[in-house]
C-alpha positions as CSV (number, residue, x, y, z in Angstrom):
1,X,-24.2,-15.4,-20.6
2,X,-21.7,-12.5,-20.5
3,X,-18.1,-12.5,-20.6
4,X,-15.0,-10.5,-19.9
5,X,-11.6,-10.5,-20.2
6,X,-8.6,-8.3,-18.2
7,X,-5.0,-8.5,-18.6
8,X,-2.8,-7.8,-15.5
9,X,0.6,-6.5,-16.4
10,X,3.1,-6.6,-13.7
11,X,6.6,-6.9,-12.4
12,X,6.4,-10.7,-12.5
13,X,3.9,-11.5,-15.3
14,X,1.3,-10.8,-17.4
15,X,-1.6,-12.4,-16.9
16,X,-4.7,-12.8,-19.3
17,X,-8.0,-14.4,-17.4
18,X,-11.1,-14.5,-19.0
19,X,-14.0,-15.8,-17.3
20,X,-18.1,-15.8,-18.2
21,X,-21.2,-15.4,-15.9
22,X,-24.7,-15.9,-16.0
23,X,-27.4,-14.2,-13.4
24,X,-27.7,-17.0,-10.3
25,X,-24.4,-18.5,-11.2
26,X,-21.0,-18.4,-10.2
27,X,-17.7,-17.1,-12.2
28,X,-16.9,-19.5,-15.1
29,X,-13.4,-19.4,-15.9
30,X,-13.2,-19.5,-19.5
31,X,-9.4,-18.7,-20.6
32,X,-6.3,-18.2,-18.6
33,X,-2.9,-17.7,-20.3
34,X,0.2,-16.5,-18.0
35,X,3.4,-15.2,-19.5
36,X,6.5,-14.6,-17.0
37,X,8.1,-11.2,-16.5
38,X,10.9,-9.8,-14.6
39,X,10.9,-6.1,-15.1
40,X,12.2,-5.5,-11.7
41,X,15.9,-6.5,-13.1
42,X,15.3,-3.9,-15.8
43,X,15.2,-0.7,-13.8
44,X,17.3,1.8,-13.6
45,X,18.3,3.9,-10.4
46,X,15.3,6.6,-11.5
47,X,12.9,3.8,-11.9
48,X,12.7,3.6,-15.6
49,X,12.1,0.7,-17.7
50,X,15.4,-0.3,-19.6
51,X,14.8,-1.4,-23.1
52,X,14.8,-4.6,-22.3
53,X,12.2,-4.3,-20.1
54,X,10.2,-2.5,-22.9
55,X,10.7,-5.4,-25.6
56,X,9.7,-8.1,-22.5
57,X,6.5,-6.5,-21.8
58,X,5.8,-5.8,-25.6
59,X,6.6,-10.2,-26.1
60,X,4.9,-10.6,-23.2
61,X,1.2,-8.8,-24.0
62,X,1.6,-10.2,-27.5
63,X,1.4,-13.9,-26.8
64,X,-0.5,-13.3,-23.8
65,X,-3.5,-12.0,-26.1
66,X,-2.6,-14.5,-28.8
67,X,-5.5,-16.8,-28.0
68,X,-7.1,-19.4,-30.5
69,X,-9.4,-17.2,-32.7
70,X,-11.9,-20.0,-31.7
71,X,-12.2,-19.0,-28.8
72,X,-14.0,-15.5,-29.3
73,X,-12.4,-13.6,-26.9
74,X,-14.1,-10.3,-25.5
75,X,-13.1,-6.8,-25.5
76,X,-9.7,-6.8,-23.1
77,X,-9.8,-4.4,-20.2
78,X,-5.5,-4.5,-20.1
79,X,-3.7,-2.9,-17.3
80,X,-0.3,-2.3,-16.1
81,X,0.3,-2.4,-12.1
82,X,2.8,0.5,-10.1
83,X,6.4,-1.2,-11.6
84,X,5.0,0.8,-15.2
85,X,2.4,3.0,-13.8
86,X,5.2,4.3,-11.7
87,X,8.0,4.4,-14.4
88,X,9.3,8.2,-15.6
89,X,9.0,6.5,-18.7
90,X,5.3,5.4,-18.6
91,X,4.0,7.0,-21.5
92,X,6.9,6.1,-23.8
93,X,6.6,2.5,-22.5
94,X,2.7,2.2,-23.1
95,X,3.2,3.8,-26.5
96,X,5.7,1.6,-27.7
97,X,3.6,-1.8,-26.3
98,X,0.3,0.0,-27.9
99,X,2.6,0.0,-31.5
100,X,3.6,-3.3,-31.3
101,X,0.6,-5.3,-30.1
102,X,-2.1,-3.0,-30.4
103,X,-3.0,-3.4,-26.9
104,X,-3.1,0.1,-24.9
105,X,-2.2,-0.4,-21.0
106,X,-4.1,1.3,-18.8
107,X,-2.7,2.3,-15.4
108,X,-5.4,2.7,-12.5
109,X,-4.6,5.3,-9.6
110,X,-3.4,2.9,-6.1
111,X,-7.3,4.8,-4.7
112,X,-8.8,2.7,-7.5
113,X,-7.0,-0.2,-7.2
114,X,-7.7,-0.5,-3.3
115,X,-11.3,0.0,-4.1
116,X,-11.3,-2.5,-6.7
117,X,-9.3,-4.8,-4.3
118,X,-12.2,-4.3,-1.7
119,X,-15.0,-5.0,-4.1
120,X,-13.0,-8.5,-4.9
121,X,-12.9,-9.7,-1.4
122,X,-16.5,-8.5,-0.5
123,X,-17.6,-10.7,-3.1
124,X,-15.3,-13.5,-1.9
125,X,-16.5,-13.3,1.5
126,X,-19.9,-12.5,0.4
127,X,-22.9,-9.9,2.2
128,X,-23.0,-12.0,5.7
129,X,-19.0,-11.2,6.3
130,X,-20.4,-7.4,7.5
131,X,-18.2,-4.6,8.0
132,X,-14.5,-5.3,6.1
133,X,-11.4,-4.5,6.2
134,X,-8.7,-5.2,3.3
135,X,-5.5,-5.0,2.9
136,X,-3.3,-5.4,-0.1
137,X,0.7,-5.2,-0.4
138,X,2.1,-4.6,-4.1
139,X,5.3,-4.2,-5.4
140,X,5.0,-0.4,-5.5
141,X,2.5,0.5,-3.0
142,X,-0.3,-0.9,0.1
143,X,-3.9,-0.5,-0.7
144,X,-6.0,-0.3,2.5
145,X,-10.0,-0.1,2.2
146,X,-13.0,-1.2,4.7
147,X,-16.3,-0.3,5.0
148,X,-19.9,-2.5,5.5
149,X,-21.3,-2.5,1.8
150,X,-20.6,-3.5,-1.5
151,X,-18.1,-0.4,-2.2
152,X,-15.9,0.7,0.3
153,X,-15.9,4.2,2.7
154,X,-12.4,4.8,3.3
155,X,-9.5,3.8,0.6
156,X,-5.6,4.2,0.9
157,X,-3.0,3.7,-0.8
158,X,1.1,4.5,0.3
159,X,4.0,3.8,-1.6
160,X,5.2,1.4,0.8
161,X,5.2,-1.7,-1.7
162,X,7.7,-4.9,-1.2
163,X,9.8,-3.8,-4.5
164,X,10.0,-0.4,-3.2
165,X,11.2,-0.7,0.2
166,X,13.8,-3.9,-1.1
167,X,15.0,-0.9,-3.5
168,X,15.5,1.7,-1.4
169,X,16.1,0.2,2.2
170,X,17.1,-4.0,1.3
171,X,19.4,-3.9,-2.0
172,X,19.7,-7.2,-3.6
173,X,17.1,-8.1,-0.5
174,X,19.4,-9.2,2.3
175,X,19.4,-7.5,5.6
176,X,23.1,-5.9,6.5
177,X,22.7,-5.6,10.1
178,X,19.9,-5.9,13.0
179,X,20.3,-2.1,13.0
180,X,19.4,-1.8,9.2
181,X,16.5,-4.4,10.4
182,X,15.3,-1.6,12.9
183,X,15.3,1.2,10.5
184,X,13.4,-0.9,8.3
185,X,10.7,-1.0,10.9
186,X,11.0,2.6,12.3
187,X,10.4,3.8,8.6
188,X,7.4,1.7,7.8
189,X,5.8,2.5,11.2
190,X,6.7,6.3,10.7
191,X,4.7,6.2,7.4
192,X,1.7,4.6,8.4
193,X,1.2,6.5,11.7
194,X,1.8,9.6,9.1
195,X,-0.8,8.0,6.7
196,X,-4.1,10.5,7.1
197,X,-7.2,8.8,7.4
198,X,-6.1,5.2,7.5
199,X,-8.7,3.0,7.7
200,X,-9.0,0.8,10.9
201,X,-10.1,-2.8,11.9
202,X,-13.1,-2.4,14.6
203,X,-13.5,-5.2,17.0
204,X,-15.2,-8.3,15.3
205,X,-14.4,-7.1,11.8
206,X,-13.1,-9.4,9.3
207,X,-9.9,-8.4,8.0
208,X,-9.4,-10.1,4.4
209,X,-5.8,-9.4,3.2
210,X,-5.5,-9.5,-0.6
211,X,-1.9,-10.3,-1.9
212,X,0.8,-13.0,-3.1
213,X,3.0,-11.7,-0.3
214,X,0.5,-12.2,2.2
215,X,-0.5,-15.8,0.6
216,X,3.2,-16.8,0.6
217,X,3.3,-15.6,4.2
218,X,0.7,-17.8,5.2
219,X,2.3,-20.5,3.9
220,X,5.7,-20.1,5.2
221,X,4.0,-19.6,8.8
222,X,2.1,-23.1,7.8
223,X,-1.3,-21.8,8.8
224,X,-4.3,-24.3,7.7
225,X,-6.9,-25.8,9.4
226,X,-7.7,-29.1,9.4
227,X,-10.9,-29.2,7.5
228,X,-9.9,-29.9,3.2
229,X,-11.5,-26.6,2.4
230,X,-10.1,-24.6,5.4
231,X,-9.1,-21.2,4.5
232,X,-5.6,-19.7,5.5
233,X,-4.8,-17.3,8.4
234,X,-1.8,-15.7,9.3
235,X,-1.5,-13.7,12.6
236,X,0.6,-10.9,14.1
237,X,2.4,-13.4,16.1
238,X,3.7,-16.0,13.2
239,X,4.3,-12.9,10.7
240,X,6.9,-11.4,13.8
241,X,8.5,-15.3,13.8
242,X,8.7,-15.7,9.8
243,X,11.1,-12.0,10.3
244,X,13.9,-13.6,11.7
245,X,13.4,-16.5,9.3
246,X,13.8,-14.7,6.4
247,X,16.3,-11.8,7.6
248,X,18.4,-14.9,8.2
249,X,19.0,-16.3,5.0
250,X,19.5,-14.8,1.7
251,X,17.3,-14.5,-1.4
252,X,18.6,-17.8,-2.9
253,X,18.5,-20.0,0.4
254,X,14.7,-17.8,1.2
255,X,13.5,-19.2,-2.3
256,X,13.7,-23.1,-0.7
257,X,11.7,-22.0,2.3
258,X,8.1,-23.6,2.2
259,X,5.7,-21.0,0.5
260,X,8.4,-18.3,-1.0
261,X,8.9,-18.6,-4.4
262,X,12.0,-17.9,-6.6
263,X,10.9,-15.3,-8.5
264,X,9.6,-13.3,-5.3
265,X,12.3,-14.4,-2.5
266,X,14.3,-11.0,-3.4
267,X,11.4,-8.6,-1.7
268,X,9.8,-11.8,1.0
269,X,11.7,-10.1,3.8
270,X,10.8,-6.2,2.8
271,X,7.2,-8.1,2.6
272,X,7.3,-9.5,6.1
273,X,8.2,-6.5,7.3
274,X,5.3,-4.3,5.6
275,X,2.8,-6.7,6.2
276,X,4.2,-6.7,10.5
277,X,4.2,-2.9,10.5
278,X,0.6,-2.7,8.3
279,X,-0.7,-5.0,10.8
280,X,0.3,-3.0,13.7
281,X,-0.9,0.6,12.1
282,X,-4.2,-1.1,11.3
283,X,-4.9,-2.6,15.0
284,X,-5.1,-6.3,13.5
285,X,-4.3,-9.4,15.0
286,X,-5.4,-12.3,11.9
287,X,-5.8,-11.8,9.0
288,X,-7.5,-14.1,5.9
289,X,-5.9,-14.7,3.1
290,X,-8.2,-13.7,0.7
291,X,-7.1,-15.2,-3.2
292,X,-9.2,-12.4,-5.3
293,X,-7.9,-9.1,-5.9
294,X,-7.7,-5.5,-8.2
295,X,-8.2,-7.8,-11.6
296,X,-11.3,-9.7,-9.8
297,X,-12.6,-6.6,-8.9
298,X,-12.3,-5.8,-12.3
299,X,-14.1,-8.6,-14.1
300,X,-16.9,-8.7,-11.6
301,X,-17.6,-5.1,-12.1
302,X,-17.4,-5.6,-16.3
303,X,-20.0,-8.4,-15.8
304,X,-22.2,-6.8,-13.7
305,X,-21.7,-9.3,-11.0
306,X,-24.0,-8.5,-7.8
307,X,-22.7,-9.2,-4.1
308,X,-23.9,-12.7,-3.7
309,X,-23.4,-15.8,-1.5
310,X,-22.6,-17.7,-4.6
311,X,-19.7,-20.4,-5.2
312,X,-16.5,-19.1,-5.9
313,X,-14.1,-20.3,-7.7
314,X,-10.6,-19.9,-7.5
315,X,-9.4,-18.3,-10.7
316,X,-6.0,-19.3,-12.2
317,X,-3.2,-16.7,-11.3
């Protein structure tokens, strides 16, 4: 039986998963351990990491990978996500984390990390879901990939991420005015219309979208099925309604709405708004909320995993 291990360091936490797998079988998880970050109150205008910043991620990888020696833990594939790939100060910052823990963080180019994003959600919806499209919103960038096999054809990724645009268009993530609203819009759409060779949805293609702000979405909008093991849709019509929802409200009231969560009501609205004009650029009506991502995609390929039509389960994050 094989095993792996990846550790996701990002603007809200650093996660260690650890799952097994055994030909015919599906993922086991073995180890989960989740350590809470904030690194987005640590910036500076530029986009550095403060020093506090620094000494939270250093804590934060060391008792993430402090795991019961009994336990045997694999060779960790660690890697940081765009708020520290993105940094002026990467290098110093994975230096520095490398010294203390002796954990080195890798940082994976946005192509990579839409084509890892795809190979998670192919394997979620398995070989009979046919030509795919996926879409991904992070705090730094959008990772767009379809295509009909097990890797993708056309990748994408735009620095058009929920932190990003709170940053630089939504400060402290209120909305100002309805005109601010509008240039929020006009700037997204002007992007992606820019954006060479974005990938499309075809009619009858699935379109699998692979993020926390897209899951949180979904659950604001209240879209479930009846059935206990329905999965979640959101479409273009209840992401345009949740807008005026959360541009009404600030972050503090937006973290009691159903689905948003404290720690990411700051950027919901800048998400609501990327995922609306994404939506739009992409020609897609639904989307399915799709719970794998860039660090599934990661452990499948490290095992070896082939596309299969075998049970899923859903992996602690």
């Amino acid at each position: 039986m094989r095993q792996a291990g990846v550790l996701d360091v990002g603007c809200h936490s650093a996660l260690l998963t650890v799952v097994r797998w055994r030909a015919g079988a599906a993922l086991e998880p073995v180890f989960s351990r989740k350590v809470r970050l904030r690194l987005q109150e640590t910036l500076d205008r530029k986009g550095r990491l403060g020093e506090a910043g620094v000494e939270s991620v250093e804590r934060a990888v060391a008792e993430a990978v402090a795991a019961d020696p009994d336990l045997r833990l694999p060779e960790v594939f660690a890697f940081a996500t765009s708020i520290i790939r993105d940094a002026p100060n990467r290098d110093e910052v994975i230096a520095r984390v490398a010294r203390a823990t002796g954990t080195r963080l890798r940082v994976l180019p946005g192509e990579e990390e839409a084509r890892l994003a795809y190979v998670a959600a192919r394997q979620w919806a398995g070989p009979a879901a046919g030509p795919l499209l996926v879409l991904d919103i992070g705090g730094g960038t959008v990772e767009i990939a379809s295509g009909t096999g097990e890797q993708p054809s056309a990748v994408c990724s735009l620095p058009l991420g929920a932190r990003r645009i709170t940053r630089d268009w939504l400060p402290g993530g209120s909305i100002p005015s309805k005109r601010r609203l509008a240039e929020v819009r006009q700037h997204l759409r002007r992007s992606l219309n820019a954006a060479t060779g974005l990938p499309q949805a075809e009619p009858g293609w699935p379109v699998l979208a692979c993020s926390k702000t897209f899951e949180q979405l979904a659950r604001l909008a209240g879209t479930r099925g009846t059935a206990p093991r329905a999965r979640r849709r959101l479409s273009l019509p209840q992401l345009r309604a949740a807008v005026p929802l959360l541009a009404g409200v600030g972050p503090a009231r937006r973290a009691k709405l159903p689905g948003i969560s404290r720690h990411r009501a700051e950027q919901a609205l800048a998400g609501a708004l990327i995922a609306e004009a994404l939506m739009e650029a992409c020609g897609v009506r639904t989307v399915e909320i799709c719970p794998w991502s860039t660090r599934e995609g990661l452990l499948l390929e490290r095992l070896g995993v082939p596309l299969t039509t075998s049970p899923r389960p859903r992996l602690a994050g």
